[in-house]
Kinemage of the C-alpha trace (Angstrom):
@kinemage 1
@onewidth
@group {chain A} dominant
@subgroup {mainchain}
@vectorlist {calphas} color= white
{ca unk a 1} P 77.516 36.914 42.679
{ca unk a 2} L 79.783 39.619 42.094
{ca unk a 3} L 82.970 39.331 44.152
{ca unk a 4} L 84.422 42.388 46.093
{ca unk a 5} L 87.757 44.179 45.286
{ca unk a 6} L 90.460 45.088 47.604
{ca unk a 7} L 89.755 48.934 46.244
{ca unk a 8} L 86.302 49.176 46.388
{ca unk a 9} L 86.810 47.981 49.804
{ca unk a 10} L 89.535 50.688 50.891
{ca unk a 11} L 86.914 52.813 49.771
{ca unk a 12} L 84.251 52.079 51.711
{ca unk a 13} L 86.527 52.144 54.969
{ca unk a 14} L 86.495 55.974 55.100
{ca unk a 15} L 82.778 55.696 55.253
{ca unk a 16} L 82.789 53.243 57.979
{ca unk a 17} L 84.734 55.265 59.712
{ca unk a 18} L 82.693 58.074 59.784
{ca unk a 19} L 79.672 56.308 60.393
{ca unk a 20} L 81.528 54.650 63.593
{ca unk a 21} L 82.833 57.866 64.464
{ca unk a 22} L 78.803 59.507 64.713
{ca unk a 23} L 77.283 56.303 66.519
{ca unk a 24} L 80.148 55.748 69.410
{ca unk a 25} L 79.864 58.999 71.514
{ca unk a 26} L 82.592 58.602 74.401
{ca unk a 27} L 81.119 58.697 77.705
{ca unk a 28} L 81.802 62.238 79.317
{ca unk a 29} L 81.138 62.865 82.726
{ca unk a 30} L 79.539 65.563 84.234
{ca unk a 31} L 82.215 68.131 86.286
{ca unk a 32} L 82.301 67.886 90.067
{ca unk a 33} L 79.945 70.492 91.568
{ca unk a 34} L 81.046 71.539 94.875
{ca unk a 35} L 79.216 72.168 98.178
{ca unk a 36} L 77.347 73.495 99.256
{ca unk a 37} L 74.779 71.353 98.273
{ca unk a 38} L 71.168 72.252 97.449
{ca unk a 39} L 68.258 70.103 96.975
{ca unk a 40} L 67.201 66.577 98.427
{ca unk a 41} L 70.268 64.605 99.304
{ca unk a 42} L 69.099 61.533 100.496
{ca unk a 43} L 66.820 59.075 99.917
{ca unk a 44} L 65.877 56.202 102.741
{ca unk a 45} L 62.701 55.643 100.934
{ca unk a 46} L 63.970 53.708 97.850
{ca unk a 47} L 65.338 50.863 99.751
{ca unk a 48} L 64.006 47.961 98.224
{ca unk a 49} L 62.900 49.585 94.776
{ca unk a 50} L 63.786 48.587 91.346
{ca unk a 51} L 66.487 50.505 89.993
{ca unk a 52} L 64.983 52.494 87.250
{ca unk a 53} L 62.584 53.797 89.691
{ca unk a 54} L 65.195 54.988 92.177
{ca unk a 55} L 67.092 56.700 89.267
{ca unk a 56} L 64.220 58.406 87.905
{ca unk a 57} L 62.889 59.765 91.690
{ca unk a 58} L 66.579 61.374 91.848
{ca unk a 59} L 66.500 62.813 88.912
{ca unk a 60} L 63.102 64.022 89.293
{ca unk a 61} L 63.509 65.048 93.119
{ca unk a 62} L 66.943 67.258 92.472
{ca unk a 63} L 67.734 68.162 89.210
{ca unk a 64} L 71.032 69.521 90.046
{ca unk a 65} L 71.850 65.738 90.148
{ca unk a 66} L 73.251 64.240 86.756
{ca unk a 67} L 75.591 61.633 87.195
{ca unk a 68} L 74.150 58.779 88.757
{ca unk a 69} L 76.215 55.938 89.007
{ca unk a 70} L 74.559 52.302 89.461
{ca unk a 71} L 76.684 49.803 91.427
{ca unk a 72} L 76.473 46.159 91.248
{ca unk a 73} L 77.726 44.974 94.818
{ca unk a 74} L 76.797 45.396 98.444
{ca unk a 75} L 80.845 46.938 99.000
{ca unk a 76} L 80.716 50.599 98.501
{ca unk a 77} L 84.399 52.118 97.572
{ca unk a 78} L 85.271 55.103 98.423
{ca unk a 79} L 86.486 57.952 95.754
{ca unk a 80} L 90.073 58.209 95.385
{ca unk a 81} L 90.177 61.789 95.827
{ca unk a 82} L 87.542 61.852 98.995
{ca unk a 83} L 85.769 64.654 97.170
{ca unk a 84} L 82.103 65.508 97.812
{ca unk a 85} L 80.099 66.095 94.483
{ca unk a 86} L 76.718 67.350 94.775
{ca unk a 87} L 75.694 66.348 91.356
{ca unk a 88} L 76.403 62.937 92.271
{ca unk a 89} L 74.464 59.810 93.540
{ca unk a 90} L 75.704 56.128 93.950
{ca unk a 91} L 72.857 53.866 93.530
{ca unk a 92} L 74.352 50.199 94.954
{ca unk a 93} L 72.050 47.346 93.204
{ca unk a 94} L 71.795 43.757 95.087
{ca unk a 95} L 69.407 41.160 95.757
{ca unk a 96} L 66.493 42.091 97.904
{ca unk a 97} L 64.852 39.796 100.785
{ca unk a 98} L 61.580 40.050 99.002
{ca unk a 99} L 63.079 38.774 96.087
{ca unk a 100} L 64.846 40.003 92.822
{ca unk a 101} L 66.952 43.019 92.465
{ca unk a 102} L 66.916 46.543 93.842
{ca unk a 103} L 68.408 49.097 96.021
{ca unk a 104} L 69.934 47.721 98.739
{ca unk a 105} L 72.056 51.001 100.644
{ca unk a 106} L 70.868 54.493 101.078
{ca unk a 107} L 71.553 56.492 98.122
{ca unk a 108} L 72.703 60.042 98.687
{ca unk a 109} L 74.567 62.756 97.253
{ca unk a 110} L 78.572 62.415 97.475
């Protein structure tokens, strides 16, 4: 078995590097896009539906939407800065009475 040497080592570490640097894209978020609003803004009708559904009927229903935001809880927070984004949706994830997990609050743009 051939054993590894501290320099071969330090010179593989440049090329893990890289290769960590090309699969770990940071998360950017999409800017805040001001009203006025266009599109569909709500959407009563996905109460109750799995989430991947709900996300792609947004996405599919106004494609000026592209931050969508998935929240674990029945509390919704407010934003810090009380702005109003048209490109974004909350979509708040809980157990359903039927069973299982979907949305459980009205999503809408905000």
């Amino acid at each position: 078995m051939a054993k590894i040497s501290f320099a071969s080592t330090f010179l593989l570490l440049p090329l893990l590097i890289i290769l960590l640097s090309t699969i770990h894209k940071p998360t950017t978020y999409a800017k805040c896009i001001p009203p006025p609003c266009q599109g569909k803004q709500s959407w009563p009708e996905l109460i109750g539906k799995d989430s991947n559904t709900a996300y792609n009927c947004i996405r599919r229903e106004n494609p000026q939407v592209n931050n969508i935001t998935f929240l674990i809880s029945d509390a919704l927070r407010p934003r810090a800065d009380n702005g109003m984004c048209c490109n974004h949706v909350l979509l708040v994830i809980g157990n359903i009475p039927s069973g299982g997990d979907g949305v459980i609050k009205v999503p809408h743009v905000g």
